[in-house]
BAFI-3210 file (N, C-alpha, C; in Angstrom, 3 decimals, decimal comma, padded with zeros to 6 digits):
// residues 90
n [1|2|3|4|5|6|7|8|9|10|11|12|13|14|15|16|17|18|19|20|21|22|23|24|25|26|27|28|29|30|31|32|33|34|35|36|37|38|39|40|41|42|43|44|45|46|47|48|49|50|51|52|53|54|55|56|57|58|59|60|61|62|63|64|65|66|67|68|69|70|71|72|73|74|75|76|77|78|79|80|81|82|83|84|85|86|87|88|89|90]
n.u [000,846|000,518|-000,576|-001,058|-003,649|-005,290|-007,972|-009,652|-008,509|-009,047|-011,859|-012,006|-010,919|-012,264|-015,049|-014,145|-014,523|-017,175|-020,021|-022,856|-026,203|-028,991|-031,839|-035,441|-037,078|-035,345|-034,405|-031,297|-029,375|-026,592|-023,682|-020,847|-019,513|-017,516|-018,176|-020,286|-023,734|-023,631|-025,109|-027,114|-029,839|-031,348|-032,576|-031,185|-027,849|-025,164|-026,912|-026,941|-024,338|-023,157|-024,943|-024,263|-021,646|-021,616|-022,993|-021,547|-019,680|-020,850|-021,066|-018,643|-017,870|-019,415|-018,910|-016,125|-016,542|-018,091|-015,838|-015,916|-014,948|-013,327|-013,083|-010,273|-009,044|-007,610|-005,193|-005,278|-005,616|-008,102|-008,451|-006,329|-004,041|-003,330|-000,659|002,247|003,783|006,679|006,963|009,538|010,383|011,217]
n.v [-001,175|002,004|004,587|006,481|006,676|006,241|006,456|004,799|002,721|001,254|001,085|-000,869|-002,686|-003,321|-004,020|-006,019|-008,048|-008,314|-010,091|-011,899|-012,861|-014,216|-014,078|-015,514|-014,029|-014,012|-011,634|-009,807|-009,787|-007,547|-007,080|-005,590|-007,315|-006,073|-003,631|-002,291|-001,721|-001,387|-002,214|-003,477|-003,810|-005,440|-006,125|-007,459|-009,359|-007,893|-004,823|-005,108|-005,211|-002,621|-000,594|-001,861|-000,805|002,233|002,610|002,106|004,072|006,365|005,512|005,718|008,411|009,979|008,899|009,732|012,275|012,644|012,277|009,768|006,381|003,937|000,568|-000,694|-002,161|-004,318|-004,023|-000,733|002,037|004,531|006,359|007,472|010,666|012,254|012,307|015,716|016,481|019,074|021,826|023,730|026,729|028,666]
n.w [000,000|-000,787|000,126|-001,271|-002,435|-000,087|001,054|-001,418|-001,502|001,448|000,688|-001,479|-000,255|002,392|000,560|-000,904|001,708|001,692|002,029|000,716|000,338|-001,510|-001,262|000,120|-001,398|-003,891|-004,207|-003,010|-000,481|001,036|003,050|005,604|007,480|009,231|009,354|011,497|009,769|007,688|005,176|002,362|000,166|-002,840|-005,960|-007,718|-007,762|-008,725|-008,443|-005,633|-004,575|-005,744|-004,460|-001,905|-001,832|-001,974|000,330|001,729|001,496|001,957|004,620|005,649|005,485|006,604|009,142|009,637|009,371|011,974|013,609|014,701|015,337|013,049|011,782|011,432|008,373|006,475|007,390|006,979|008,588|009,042|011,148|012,038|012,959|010,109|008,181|008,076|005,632|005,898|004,302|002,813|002,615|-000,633]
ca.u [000,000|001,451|-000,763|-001,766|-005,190|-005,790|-009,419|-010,042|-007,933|-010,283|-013,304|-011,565|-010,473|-013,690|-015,762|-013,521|-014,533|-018,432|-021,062|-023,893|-027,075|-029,732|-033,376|-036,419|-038,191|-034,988|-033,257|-029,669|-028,703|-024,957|-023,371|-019,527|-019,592|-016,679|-018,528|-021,894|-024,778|-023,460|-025,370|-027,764|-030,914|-031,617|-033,036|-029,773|-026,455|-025,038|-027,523|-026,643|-023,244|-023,303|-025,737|-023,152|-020,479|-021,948|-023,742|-019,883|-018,634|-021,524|-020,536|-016,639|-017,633|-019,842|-017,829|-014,615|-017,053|-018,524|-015,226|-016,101|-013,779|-013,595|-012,311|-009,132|-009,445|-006,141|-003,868|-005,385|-006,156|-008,142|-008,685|-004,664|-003,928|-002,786|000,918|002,103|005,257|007,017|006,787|010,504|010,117|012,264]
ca.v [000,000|002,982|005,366|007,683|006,674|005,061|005,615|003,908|000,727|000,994|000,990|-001,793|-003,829|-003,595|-005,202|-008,002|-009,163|-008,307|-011,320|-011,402|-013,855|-014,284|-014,175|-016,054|-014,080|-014,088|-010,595|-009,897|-008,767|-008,168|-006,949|-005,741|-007,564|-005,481|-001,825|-002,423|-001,805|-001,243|-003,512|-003,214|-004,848|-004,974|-007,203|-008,385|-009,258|-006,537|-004,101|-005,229|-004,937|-001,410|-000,061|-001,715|000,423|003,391|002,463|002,450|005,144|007,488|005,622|006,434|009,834|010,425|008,442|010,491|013,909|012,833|011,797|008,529|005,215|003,122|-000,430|-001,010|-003,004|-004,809|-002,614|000,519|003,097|006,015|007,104|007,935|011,560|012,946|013,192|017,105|017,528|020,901|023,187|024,723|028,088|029,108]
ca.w [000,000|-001,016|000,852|-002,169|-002,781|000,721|001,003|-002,465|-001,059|002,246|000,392|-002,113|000,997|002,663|-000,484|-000,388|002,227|002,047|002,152|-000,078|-000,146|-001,998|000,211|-000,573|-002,332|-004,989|-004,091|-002,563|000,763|001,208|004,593|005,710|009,042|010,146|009,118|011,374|009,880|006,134|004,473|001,236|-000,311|-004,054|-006,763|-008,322|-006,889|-009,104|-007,658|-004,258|-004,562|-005,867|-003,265|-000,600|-002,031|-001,734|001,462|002,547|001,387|003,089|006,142|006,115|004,799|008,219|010,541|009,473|009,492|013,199|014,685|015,070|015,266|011,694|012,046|010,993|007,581|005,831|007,937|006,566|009,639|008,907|012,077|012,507|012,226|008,900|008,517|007,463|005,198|006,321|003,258|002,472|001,493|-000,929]
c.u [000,886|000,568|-001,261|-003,439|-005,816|-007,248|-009,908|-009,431|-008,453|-011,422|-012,715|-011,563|-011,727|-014,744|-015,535|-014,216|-016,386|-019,180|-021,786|-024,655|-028,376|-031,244|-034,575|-036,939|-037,384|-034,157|-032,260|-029,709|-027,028|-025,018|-021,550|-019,471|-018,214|-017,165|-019,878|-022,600|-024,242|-023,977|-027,065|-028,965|-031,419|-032,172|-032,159|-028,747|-025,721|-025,281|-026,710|-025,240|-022,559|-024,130|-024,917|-022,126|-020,796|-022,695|-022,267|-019,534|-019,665|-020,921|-019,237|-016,752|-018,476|-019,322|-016,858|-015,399|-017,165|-017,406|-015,366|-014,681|-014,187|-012,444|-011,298|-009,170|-008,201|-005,117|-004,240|-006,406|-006,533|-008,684|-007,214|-004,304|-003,270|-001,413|001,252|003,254|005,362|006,782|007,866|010,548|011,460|012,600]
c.v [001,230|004,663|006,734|007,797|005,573|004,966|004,718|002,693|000,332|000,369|-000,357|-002,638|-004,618|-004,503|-005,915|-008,513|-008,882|-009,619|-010,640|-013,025|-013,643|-014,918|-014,894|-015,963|-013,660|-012,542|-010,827|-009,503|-009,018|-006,833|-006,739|-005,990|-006,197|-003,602|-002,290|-001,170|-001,240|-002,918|-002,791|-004,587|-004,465|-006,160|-008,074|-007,859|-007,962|-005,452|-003,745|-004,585|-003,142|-000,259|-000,443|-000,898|001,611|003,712|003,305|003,334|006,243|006,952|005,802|007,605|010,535|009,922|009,173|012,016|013,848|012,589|010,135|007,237|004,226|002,139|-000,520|-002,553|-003,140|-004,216|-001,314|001,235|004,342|006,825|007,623|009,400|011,843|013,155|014,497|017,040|018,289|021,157|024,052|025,817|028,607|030,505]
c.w [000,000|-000,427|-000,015|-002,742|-001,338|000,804|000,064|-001,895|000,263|001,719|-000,455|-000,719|001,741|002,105|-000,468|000,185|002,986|001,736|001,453|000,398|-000,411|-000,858|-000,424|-001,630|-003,648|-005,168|-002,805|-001,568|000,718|002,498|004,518|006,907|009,880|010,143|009,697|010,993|008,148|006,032|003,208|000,815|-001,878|-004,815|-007,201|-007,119|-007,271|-008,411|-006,614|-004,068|-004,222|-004,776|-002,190|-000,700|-001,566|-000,595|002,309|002,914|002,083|004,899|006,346|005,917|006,575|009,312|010,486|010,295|011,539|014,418|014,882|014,303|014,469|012,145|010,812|009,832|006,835|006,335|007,669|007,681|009,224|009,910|012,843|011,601|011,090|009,161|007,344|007,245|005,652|004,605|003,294|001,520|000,852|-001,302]
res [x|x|x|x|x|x|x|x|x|x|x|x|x|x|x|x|x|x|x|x|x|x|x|x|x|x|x|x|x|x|x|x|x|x|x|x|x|x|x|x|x|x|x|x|x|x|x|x|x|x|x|x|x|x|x|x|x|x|x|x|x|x|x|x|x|x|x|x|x|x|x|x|x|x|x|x|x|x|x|x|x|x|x|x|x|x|x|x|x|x]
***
């Protein structure tokens, strides 16, 4: 991980390792056990999928905004402050 696009390799990492299954009545639920309560319901797996993504990414986008503590997924911490180059003025 090279740390230049880490949220995209969060949100990548995350999917990995989402669950999906198919419900009686023939649509999808999928789930990121380690992000509760991200989880999506749609007609197709497709669908599903896509609606969990973006389920996601509102919840890292309001967990980051509210402060709140995001589990630590493949090694990638985004609840560890920001590191700040100096800036040599020339």
């Amino acid at each position: 991980m090279n740390g230049r696009y880490i949220l995209s390799e969060y949100v990548e990492e995350a999917m990995a390792s989402a669950s999906y299954d198919k419900l009686e009545d023939g649509t999808f639920s999928g789930r990121i056990a380690q992000c509760p309560g991200v989880v999506a319901f749609e007609k197709s797996l497709r669908q599903c999928e896509e609606e969990l993504r973006s389920t996601l990414e509102e919840w890292i986008l309001l967990g980051l905004q509210m402060g709140h503590k995001l589990p630590v997924i493949a090694g990638i911490d985004l609840n560890a402050e920001p590191t700040r180059e100096p800036v040599d003025a020339l």
